[in-house]
C-alpha positions as CSV (number, residue, x, y, z in Angstrom):
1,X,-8.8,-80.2,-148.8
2,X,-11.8,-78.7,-147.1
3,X,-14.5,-81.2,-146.8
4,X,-17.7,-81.7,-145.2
5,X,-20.0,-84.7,-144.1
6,X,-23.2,-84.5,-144.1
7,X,-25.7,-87.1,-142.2
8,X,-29.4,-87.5,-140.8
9,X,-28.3,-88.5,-137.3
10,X,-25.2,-87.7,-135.8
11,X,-24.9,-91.5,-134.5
12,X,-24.1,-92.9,-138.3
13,X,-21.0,-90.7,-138.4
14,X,-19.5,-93.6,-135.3
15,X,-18.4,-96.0,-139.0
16,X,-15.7,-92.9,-140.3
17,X,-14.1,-92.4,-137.1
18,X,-10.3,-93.8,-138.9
19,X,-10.9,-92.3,-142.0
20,X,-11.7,-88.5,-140.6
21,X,-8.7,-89.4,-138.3
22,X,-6.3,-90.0,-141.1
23,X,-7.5,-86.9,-142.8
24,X,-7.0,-84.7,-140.4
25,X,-3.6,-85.8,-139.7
26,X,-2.5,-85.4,-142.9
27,X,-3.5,-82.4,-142.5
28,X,-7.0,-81.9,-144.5
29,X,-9.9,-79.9,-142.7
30,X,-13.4,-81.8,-141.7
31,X,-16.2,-80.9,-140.5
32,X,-19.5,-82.4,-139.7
33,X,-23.3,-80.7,-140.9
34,X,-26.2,-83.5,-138.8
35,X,-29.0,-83.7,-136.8
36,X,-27.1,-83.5,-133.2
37,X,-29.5,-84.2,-131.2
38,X,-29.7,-88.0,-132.4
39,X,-26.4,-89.0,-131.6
40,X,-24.8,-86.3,-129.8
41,X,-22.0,-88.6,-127.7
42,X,-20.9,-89.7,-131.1
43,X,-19.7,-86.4,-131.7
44,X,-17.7,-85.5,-129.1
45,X,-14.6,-87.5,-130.6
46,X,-14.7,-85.8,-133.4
47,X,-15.1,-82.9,-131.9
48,X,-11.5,-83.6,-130.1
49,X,-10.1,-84.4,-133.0
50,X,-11.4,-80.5,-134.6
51,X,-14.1,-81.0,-136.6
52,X,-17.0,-78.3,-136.4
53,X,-20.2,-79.4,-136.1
54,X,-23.2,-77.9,-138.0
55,X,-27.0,-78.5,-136.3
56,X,-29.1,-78.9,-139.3
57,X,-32.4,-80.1,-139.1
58,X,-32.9,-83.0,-140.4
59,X,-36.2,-85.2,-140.4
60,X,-35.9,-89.1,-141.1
61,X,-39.3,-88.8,-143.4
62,X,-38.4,-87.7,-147.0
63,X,-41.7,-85.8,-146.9
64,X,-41.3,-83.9,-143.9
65,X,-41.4,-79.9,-144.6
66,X,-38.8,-79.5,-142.0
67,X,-36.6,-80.9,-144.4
68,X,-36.8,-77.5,-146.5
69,X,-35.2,-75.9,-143.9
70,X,-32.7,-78.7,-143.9
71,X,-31.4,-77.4,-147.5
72,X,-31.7,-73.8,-147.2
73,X,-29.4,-74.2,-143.6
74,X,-26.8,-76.3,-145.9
75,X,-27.0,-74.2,-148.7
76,X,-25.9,-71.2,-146.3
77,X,-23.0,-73.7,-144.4
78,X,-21.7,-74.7,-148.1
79,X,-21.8,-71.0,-149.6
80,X,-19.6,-69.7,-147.1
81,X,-17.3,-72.1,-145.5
82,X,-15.8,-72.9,-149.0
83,X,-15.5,-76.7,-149.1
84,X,-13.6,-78.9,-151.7
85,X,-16.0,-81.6,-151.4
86,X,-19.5,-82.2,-149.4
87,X,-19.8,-85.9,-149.0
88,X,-23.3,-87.0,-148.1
89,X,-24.9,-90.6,-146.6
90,X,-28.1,-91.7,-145.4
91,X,-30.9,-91.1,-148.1
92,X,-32.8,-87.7,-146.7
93,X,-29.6,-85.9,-145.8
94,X,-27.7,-86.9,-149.3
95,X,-31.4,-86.1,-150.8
96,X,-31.1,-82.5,-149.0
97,X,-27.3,-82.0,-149.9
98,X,-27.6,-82.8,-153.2
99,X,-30.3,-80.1,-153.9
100,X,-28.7,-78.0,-151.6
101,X,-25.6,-78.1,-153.9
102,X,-26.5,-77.2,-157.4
103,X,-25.1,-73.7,-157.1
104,X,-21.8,-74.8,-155.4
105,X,-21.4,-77.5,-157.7
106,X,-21.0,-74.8,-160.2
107,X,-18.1,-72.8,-158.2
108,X,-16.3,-76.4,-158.0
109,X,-17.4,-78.2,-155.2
110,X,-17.9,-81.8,-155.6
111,X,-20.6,-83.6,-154.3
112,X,-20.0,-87.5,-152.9
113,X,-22.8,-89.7,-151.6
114,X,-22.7,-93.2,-150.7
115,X,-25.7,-95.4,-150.8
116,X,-25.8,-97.6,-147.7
117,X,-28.1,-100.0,-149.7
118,X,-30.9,-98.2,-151.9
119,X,-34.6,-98.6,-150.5
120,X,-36.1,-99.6,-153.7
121,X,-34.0,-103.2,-154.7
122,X,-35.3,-106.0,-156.3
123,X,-38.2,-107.5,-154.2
124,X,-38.6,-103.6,-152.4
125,X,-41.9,-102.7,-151.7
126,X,-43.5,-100.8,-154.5
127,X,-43.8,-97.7,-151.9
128,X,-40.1,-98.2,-151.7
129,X,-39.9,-97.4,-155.6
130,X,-42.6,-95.0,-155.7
131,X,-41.2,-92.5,-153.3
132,X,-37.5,-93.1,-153.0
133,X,-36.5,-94.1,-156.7
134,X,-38.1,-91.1,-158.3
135,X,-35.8,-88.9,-155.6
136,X,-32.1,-90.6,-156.0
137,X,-33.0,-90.7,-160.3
138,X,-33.6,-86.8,-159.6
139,X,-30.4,-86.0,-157.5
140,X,-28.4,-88.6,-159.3
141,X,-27.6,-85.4,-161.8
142,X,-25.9,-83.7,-158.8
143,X,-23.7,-85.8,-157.7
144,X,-20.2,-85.9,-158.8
145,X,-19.6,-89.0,-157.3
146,X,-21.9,-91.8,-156.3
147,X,-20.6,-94.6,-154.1
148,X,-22.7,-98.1,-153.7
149,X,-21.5,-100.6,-151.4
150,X,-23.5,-104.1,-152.7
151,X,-23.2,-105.7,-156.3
152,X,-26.8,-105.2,-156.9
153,X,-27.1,-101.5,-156.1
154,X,-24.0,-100.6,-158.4
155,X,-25.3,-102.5,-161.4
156,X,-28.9,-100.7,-160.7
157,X,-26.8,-97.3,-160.7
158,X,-24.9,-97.9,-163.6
159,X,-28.1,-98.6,-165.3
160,X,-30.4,-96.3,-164.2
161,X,-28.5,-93.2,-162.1
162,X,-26.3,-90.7,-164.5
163,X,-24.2,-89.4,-161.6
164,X,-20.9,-87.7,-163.1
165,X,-19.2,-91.3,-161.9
166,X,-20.8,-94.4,-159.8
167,X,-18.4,-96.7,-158.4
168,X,-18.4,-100.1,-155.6
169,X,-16.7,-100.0,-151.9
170,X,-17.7,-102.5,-150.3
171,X,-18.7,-101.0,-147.3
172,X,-16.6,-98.4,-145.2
173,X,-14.2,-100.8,-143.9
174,X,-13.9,-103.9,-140.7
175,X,-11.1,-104.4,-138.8
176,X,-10.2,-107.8,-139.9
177,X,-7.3,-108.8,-137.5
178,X,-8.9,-107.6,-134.5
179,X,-11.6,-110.2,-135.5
180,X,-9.0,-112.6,-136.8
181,X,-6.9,-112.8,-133.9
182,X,-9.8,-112.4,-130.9
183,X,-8.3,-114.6,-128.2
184,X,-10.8,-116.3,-126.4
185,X,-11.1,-119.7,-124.0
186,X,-14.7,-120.9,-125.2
187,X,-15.2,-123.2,-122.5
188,X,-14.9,-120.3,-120.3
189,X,-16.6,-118.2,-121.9
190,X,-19.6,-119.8,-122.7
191,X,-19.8,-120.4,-118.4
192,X,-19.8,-116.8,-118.3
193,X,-22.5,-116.8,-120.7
194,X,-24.5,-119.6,-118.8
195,X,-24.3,-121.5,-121.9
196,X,-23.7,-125.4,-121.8
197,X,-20.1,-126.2,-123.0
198,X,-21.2,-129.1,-125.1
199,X,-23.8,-127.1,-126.8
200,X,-24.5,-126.2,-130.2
201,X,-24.5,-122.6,-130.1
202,X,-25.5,-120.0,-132.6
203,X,-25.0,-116.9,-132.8
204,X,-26.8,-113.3,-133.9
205,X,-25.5,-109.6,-133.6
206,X,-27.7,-106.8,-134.2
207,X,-30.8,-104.6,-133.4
208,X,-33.5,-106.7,-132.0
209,X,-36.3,-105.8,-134.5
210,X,-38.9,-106.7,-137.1
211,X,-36.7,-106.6,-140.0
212,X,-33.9,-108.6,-138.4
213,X,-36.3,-111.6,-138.4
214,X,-34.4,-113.4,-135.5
215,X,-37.9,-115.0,-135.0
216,X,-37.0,-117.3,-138.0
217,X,-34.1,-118.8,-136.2
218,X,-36.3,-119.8,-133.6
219,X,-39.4,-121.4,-135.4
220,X,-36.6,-123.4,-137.1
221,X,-35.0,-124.4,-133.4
222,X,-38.8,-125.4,-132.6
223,X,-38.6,-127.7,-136.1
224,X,-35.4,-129.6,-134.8
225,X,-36.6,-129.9,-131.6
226,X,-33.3,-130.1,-130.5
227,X,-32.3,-129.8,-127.0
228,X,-28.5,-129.3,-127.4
229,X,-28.9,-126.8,-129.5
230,X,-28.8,-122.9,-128.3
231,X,-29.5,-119.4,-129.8
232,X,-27.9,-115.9,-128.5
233,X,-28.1,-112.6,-129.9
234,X,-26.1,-110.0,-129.4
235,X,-28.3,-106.2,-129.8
236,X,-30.8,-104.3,-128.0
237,X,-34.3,-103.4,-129.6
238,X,-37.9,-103.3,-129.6
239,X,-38.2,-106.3,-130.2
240,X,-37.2,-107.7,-127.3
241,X,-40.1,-108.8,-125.3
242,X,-41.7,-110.4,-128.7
243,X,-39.0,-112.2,-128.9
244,X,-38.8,-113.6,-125.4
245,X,-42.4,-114.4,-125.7
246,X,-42.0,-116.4,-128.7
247,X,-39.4,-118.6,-127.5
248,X,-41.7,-119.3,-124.7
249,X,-44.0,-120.0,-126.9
250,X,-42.1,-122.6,-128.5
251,X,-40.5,-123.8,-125.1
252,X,-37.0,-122.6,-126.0
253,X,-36.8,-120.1,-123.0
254,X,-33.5,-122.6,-121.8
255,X,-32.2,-122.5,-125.0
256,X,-32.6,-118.9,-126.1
257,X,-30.0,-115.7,-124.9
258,X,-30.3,-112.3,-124.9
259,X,-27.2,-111.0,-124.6
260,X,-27.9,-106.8,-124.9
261,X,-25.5,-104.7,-126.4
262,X,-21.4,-106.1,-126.7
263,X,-18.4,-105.0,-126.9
264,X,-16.8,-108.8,-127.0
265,X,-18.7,-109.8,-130.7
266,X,-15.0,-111.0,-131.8
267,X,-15.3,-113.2,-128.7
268,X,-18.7,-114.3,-129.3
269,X,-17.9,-115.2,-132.9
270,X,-14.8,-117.0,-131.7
271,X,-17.1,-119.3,-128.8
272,X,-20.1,-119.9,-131.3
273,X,-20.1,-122.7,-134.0
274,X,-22.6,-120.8,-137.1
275,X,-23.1,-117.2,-137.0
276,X,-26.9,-116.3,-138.4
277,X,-27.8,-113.5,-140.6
278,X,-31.7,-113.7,-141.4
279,X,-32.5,-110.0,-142.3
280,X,-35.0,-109.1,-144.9
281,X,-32.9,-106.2,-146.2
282,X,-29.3,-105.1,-145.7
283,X,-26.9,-102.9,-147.4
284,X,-23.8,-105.0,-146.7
285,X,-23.9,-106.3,-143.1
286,X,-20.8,-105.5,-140.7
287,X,-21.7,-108.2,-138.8
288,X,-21.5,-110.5,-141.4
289,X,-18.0,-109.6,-142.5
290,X,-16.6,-109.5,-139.1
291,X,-18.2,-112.7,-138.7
292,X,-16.1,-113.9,-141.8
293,X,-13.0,-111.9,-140.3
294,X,-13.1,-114.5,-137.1
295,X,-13.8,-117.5,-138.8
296,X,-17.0,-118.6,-137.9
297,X,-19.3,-120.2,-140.4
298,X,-22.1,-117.8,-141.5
299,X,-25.5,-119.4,-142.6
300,X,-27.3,-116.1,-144.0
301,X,-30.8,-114.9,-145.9
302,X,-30.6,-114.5,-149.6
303,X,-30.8,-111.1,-149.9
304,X,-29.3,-108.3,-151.7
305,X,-25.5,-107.5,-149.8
306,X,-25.4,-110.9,-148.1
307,X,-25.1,-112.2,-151.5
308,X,-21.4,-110.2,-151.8
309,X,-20.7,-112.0,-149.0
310,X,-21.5,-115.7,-148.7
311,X,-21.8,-119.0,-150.9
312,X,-25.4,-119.8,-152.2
313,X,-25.4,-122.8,-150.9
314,X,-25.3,-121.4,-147.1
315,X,-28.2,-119.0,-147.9
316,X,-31.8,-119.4,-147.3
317,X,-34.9,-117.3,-148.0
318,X,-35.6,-115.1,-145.2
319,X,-39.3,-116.5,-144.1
320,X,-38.3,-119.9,-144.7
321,X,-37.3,-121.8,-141.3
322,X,-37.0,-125.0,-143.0
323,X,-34.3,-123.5,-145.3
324,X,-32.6,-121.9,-142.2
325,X,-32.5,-125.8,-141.3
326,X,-30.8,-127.2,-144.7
327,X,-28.5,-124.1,-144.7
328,X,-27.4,-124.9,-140.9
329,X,-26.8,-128.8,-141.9
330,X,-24.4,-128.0,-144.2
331,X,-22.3,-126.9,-141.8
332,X,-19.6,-129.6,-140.7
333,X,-16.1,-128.9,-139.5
334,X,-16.2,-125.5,-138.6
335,X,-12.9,-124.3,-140.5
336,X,-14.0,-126.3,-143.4
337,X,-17.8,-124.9,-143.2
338,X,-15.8,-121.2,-142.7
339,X,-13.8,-122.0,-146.1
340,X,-16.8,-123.0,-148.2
341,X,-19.3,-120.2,-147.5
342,X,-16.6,-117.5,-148.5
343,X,-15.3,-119.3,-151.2
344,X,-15.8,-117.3,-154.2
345,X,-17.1,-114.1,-152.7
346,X,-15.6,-111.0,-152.1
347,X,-12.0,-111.4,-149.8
348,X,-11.4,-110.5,-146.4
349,X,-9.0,-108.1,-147.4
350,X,-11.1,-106.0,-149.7
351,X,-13.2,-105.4,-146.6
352,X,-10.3,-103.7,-144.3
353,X,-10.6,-100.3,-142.8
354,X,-7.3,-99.9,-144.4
355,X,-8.0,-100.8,-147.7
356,X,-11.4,-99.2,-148.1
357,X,-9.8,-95.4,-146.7
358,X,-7.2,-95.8,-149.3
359,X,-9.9,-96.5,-152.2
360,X,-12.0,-93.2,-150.7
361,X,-8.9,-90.9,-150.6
362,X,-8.1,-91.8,-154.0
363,X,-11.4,-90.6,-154.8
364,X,-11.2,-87.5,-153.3
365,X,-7.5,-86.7,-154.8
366,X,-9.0,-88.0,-158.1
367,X,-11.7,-85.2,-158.0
């Protein structure tokens, strides 16, 4: 098979790195069609492993004109490099591929998009609906294959999207025993961390920024008024500074850590006691199944994805501190607390990198 990926911003193409990897060595041809420029370093290892990359000019605004260049740049690339499939992700580029297509579509290619979480959902703002519903409804018709990766998105696509075939992945894969079997002594690393050893430590990972709402895990601190207990988070972000001011603020500065970016979160998870997901709006969160993957308890907002993921009774409404606070109580013995806010949701092992590139290459052979 010939096939292509297509994405906004070269960075996104960082979560198919085993997947392309396993392609190519059985002995399939990939290449990549982005915007380079955003994300260029994430390219380079796919460039190693072959893959040619296409510039196309992609802009991040649906409305942009530029992105009429976008489709008429594809529509050349796809025309004469004779692909077997085009698989598209993030909404503007699958938008652009999608139109880009039609006439390929015809000759046999087959067009794949997956949906990293819709913009319009239930509770969306009605701009959300307005603007990006009308779009995926439009190039739903092109699409051979459309892949959702949260419960609520595929019954909304079933419903209301007539692509060829919608199916559920959820998401494009974790490694699970690299989380699972993190070795790690807390005690020491919680001194590298300047953390107090008897403390009651939470723990966040992710981009510090408005729609992360890590603000609500600190109102809820300043509620408890709790001295023992301590908050890091694990990201970068523009957020940063607001969120150091607020802990101020509510005179958790002792109490608060900003850890920047990681490459020990399976250690983090292992030396915290309840990992906290309060975002606003999420596909299906990594962080959130890694978190599961290393056995921490997750306390997490009731929103679309997390709800795969965790038991109701650890969730909380995201602008609700003094749910954050019930939610956290429930957590007892950590294994136990661990248990209980998977049990029922979707397993570990339907979340693996291995299991997820088998269900795709399926796909692909199926088409």
């Amino acid at each position: 098979m010939k096939i292509l990926y297509v994405t906004t911003i070269g960075g996104t193409m960082s979560f198919f790195k085993s997947f392309i990897r396993e392609l190519i060595e059985a002995g399939h041809t990939v290449d990549i069609a982005t915007h380079e420029s955003a994300g260029s370093n994430a390219l380079d290892y796919f460039r190693e492993l072959g893959c040619a990359v296409y510039p196309i000019d992609f802009s991040r605004s649906p409305l942009n004109k530029g992105n009429l260049r976008a489709i008429k740049q594809l529509e050349k690339l796809v025309q004469g490099q004779g692909y077997d499939i085009v698989h598209c992700h993030t909404p503007v580029a699958a938008a652009c591929t999608r139109v880009a297509c039609r006439k390929a579509r015809k000759q046999g290619v087959r067009v794949f998009y997956t949906a990293h979480g819709f913009h319009f959902y239930k509770g969306a703002p009605l701009k959300n609906w307005l603007i990006f519903y009308p779009i995926e409804k439009l190039c739903a018709g092109w699409t051979d294959v459309l892949i959702t990766i949260n419960g609520q998105d595929y019954a909304l696509a079933q419903k209301k999207l007539r692509a060829k075939k919608v199916c559920y992945m959820p998401g494009v894969g974790i490694n699970v025993e690299n989380f699972a079997n993190a070795q790690v002594d807390p005690a020491a690393k919680r001194g590298e961390l300047g953390i107090p050893e008897e403390a009651r430590l939470l723990l966040s990972v992710g981009e510090l920024n408005e729609n992360k709402n890590h603000q609500v895990v600190l109102r809820a601190m300043a509620r408890l008024n709790d001295p023992n207990m301590h908050y890091m988070i694990a990201g970068n972000g523009s957020w940063q500074d607001r969120l150091l001011q607020l802990a101020k603020e509510l005179g958790l500065e002792k109490q608060f850590h900003l850890l920047g970016f990681r490459r020990d979160v399976a250690e983090l998870c292992k030396t915290a006691d309840v990992y906290i997901h309060c975002s606003y709006r999420e596909g299906l969160p990594v962080s959130v199944m890694e978190a599961r993957a290393a056995g921490i308890p997750v306390v997490c907002s009731d929103i679309r994805g997390n709800g795969d993921l965790i038991n109701e009774a650890f969730r909380f409404q995201p602008g609700d501190p003094e749910g954050l606070i019930k939610a956290i109580s429930k957590v007892g013995d950590r294994e136990q607390a661990a248990k209980a806010c998977a049990e029922g949701m979707l397993p570990l092992e339907q979340m693996s990198k291995d299991a997820i590139n088998a269900q795709l290459l399926e796909l692909y052979l199926s088409v």
